[in-house]
C-alpha positions in Angstrom: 0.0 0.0 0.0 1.5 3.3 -0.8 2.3 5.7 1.6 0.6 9.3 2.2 4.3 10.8 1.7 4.1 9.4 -2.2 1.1 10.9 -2.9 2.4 14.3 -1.5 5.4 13.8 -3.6 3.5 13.1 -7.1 0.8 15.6 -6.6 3.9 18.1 -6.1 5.3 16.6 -9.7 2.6 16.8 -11.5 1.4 20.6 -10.6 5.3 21.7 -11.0 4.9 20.2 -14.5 1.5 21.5 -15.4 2.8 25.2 -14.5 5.7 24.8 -16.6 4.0 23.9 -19.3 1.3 26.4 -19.0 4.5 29.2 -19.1 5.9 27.5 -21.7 2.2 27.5 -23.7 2.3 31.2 -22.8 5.7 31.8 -24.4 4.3 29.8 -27.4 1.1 32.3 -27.9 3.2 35.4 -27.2 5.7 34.1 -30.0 2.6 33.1 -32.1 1.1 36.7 -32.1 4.1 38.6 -32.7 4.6 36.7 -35.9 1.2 37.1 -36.9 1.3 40.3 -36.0 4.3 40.4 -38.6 2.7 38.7 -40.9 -0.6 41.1 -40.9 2.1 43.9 -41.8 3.3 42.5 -44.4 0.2 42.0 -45.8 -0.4 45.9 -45.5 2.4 46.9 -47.6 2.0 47.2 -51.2 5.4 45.4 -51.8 5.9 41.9 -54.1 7.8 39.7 -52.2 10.8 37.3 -54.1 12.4 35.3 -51.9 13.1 32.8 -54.6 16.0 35.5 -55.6 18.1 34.8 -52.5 19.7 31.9 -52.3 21.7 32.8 -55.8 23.4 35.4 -53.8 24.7 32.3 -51.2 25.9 29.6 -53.9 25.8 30.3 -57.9 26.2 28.6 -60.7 29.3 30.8 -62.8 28.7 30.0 -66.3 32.7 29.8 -68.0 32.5 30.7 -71.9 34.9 28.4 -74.0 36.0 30.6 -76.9 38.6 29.3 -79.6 41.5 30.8 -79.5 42.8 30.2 -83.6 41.0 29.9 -86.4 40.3 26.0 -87.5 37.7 23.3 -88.2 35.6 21.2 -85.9 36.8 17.4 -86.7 34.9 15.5 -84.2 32.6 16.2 -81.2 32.7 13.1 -78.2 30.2 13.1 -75.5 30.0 11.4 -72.7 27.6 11.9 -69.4 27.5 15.3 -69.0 29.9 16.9 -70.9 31.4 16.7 -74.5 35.0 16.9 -75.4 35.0 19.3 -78.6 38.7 18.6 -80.8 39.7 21.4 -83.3 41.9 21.8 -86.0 44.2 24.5 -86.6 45.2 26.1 -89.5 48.8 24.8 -88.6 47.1 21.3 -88.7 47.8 21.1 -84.4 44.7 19.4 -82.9 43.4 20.9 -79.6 40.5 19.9 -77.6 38.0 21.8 -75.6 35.4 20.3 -72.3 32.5 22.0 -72.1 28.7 20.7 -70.9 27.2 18.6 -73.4 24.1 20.4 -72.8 25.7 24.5 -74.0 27.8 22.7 -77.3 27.2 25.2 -80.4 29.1 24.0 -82.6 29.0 20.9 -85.1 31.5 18.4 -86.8 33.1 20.2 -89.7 31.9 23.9 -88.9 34.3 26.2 -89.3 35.8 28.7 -86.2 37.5 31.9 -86.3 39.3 33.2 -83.5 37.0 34.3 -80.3 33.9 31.9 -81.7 31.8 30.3 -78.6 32.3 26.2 -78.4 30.3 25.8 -75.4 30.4 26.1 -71.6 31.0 24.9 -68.6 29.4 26.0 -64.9 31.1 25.8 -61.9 29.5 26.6 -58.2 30.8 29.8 -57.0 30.7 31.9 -53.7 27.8 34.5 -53.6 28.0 38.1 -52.4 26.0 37.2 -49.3 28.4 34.0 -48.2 31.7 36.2 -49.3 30.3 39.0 -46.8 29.4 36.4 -44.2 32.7 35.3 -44.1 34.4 38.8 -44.0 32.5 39.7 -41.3 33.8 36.3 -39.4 37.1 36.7 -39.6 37.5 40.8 -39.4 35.1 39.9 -36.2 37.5 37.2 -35.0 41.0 39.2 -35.5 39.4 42.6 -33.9 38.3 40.4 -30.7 41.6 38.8 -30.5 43.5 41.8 -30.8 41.0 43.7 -28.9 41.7 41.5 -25.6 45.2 41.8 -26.0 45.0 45.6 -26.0 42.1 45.2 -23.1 44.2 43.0 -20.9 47.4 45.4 -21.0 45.5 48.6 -20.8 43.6 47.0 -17.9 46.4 46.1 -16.0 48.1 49.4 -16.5 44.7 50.5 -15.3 45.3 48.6 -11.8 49.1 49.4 -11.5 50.9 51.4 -8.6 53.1 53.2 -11.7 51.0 56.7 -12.1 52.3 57.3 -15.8 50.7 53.9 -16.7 47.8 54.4 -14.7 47.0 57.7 -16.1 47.6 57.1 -19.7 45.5 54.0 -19.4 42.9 56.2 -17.8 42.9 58.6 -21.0 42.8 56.0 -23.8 40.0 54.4 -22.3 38.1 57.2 -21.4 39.0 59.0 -25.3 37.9 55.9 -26.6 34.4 55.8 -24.8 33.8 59.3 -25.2 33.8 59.5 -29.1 31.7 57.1 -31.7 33.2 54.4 -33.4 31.7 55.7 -37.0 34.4 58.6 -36.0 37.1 56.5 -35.1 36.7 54.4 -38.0 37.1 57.7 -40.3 39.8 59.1 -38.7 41.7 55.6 -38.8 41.1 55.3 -42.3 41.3 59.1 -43.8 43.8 60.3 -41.5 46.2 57.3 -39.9 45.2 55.6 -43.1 46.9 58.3 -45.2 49.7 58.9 -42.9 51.0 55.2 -42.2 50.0 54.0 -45.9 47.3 51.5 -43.9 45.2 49.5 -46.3 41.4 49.7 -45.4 41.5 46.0 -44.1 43.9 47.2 -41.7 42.3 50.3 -40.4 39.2 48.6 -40.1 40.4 46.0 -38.1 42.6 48.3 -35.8 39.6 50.9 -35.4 37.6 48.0 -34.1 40.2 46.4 -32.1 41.1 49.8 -30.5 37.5 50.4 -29.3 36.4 47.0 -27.9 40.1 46.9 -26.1 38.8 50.5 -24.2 35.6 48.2 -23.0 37.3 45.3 -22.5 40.0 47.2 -19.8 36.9 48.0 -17.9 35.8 44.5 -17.7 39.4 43.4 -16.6 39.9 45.7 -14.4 36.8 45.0 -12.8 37.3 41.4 -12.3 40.9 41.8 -10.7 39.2 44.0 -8.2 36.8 41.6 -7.5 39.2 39.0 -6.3 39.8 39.5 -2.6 43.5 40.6 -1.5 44.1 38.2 0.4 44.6 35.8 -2.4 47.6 38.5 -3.7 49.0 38.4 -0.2 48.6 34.3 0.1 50.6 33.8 -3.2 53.0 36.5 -2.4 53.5 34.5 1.0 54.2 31.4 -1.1 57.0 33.0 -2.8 55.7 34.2 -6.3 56.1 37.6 -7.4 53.1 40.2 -8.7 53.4 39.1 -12.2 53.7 35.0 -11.1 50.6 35.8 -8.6 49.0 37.7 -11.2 49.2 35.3 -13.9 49.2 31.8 -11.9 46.4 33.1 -9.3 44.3 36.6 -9.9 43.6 36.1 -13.3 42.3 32.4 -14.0 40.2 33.7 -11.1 38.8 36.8 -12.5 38.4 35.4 -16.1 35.5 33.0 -14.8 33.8 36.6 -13.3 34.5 38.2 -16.5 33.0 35.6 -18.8 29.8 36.9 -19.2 30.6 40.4 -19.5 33.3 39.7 -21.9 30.9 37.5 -24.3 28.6 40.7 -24.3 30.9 42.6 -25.8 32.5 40.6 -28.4 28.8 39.9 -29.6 28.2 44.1 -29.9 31.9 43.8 -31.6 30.4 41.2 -34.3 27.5 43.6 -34.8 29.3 46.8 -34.7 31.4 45.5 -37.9 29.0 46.4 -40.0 30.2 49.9 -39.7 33.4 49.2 -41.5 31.5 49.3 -44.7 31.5 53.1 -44.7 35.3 52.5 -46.2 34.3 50.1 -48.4 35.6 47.4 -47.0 32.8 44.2 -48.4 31.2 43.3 -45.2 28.3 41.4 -45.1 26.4 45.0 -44.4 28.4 46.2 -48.0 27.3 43.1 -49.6 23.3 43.3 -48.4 23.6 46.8 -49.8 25.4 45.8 -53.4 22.8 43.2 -53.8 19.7 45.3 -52.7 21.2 48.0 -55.6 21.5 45.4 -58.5 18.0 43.4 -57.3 16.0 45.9 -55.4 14.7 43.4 -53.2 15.2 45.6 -50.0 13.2 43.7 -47.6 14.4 40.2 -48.2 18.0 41.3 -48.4 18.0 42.8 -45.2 16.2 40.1 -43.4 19.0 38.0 -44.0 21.4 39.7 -43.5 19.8 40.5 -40.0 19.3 36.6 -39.2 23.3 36.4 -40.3 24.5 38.3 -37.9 22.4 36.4 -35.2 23.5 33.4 -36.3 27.3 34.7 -35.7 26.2 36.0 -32.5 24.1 33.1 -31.0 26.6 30.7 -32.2 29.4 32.5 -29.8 26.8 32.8 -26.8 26.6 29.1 -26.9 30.4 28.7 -27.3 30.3 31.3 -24.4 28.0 29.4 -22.6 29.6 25.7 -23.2 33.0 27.6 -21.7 31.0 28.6 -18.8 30.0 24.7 -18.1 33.1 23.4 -18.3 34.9 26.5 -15.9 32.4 25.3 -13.4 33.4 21.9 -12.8 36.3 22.8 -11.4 35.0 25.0 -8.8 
């Protein structure tokens, strides 16, 4: 016979359950009327949508011309699957041959060619404006984060140190840097520095961006230093180690868990503030959305994926973020 206690226990199951899932059917209906709210909008503008247009600008097929390059005489045409092997005869009597798709030949056996005449061609998949972009945006993302932390963790412990030159100068960068927009910065890296140091745009763009996440990321740093008690300095010096061996082997492994979060936040704005490099026409995936919108005029579509592009960069590093989190955790 079952005890009093078990009933208590399932009952307290079972209404745990039911009110998560009547949350989780309230997410579900506030989700369902924003996108048919969305949906009603759409409706309301006189606008003909094409997404059938997009994917061309991810993968294409590039259609490669084979021209002869002599003048000469078609002397026999083989095909075989999918493509057809076209041989030619020079006026010098050489035979060459020519592979194009045995679907685009346009020439016949015994036709005669001058120099530049089309045989046939041959498509190959190529990288689209949208995909290119995508991938600029990854990597120009990637190297100003990398070189952003580096500049970050000096400047931040320059911020924390007893020297007062250090100290202050580390006091003015970061608070030059956070006083002024980074559309400015960007200009004055490029139009000015750019001109000066005969900088390539790639460059400025990636220093601009590197310059103002390392002000941000200082702050964080310096933040989670501070947050570690002193007495883990003063056990470490008591051990034997220097600042920079305590520093290193004990503060900042420590603080780096604290400044996880915070640190993912702003690498995530860095990833979206990137598309402001494409004021100096660097071909971001910002430039390309706009190149493509200009040739197709298919504003709304374009821009919607370039939107869920960039959250897709940015919730793919919150869950890297998030999986580094887990795996800090088990050690503490």
């Amino acid at each position: 016979m079952l005890s009093p206690l078990f009933f208590d226990v399932w009952n307290g199951i079972v209404n745990k359950d039911l009110k998560n899932w009547s949350w989780t059917l309230l997410t579900l209906l506030i989700l369902f009327a924003m996108g048919a709210g969305l949906w009603v909008a759409t409706k309301k503008i006189d606008y003909n949508w094409r997404w059938n247009r997009v994917p061309q600008y991810f993968l294409y097929h590039n259609e490669n011309v084979k021209t002869v390059p002599f003048d000469g005489r078609v002397t026999k045409i083989d095909q075989a699957g999918d493509t057809a092997t076209i041989s030619v005869l020079s006026e010098d009597d050489d035979v060459q041959t020519f592979v194009v798709d045995a679907e685009t030949v346009r020439v016949e056996v015994n036709e005669d060619l001058f120099e530049g005449d089309s045989l046939g061609s041959t498509f190959t998949w190529r990288i689209g404006p949208l995909l290119h972009g995508l991938w600029v945006t990854l990597w120009l993302s990637a190297a100003a984060s990398l070189f952003g932390l580096i500049i970050g963790l000096i400047t931040g412990l320059c911020r924390i140190s007893s020297n007062i030159t250090l100290r202050q100068l580390s006091i003015f960068y970061i608070e030059i840097i956070r006083g002024t927009p980074l559309l400015v910065q960007i200009f004055i890296f490029y139009f000015f520095l750019g001109t000066v140091l005969d900088i390539s745009r790639i460059v400025a763009g990636i220093s601009a961006l590197a310059i103002f996440a390392g002000a941000y990321v200082a702050e964080i740093i310096r933040a989670g230093i501070q947050s570690i008690p002193k007495g883990q300095m003063e056990a470490a010096r008591s051990l034997g180690m220097n600042v920079p061996q305590a520093m290193i082997y004990i503060i900042l492994p420590q603080a780096f868990k604290r400044i996880l979060p915070p640190l993912a936040g702003q690498f995530i704005s860095l990833i979206k503030d990137s598309s402001l490099v494409s004021v100096i026409a660097i071909t971001d995936l910002t430039k390309s959305g706009r190149e493509v919108i200009t040739s197709t005029f298919a504003t709304f579509e374009i821009w919607f994926i370039v939107a869920l592009l960039y959250l897709l960069l940015t919730s793919v590093l919150s869950q890297v973020i998030a999986w580094v989190e887990r795996r800090l955790a088990v050690s503490d």
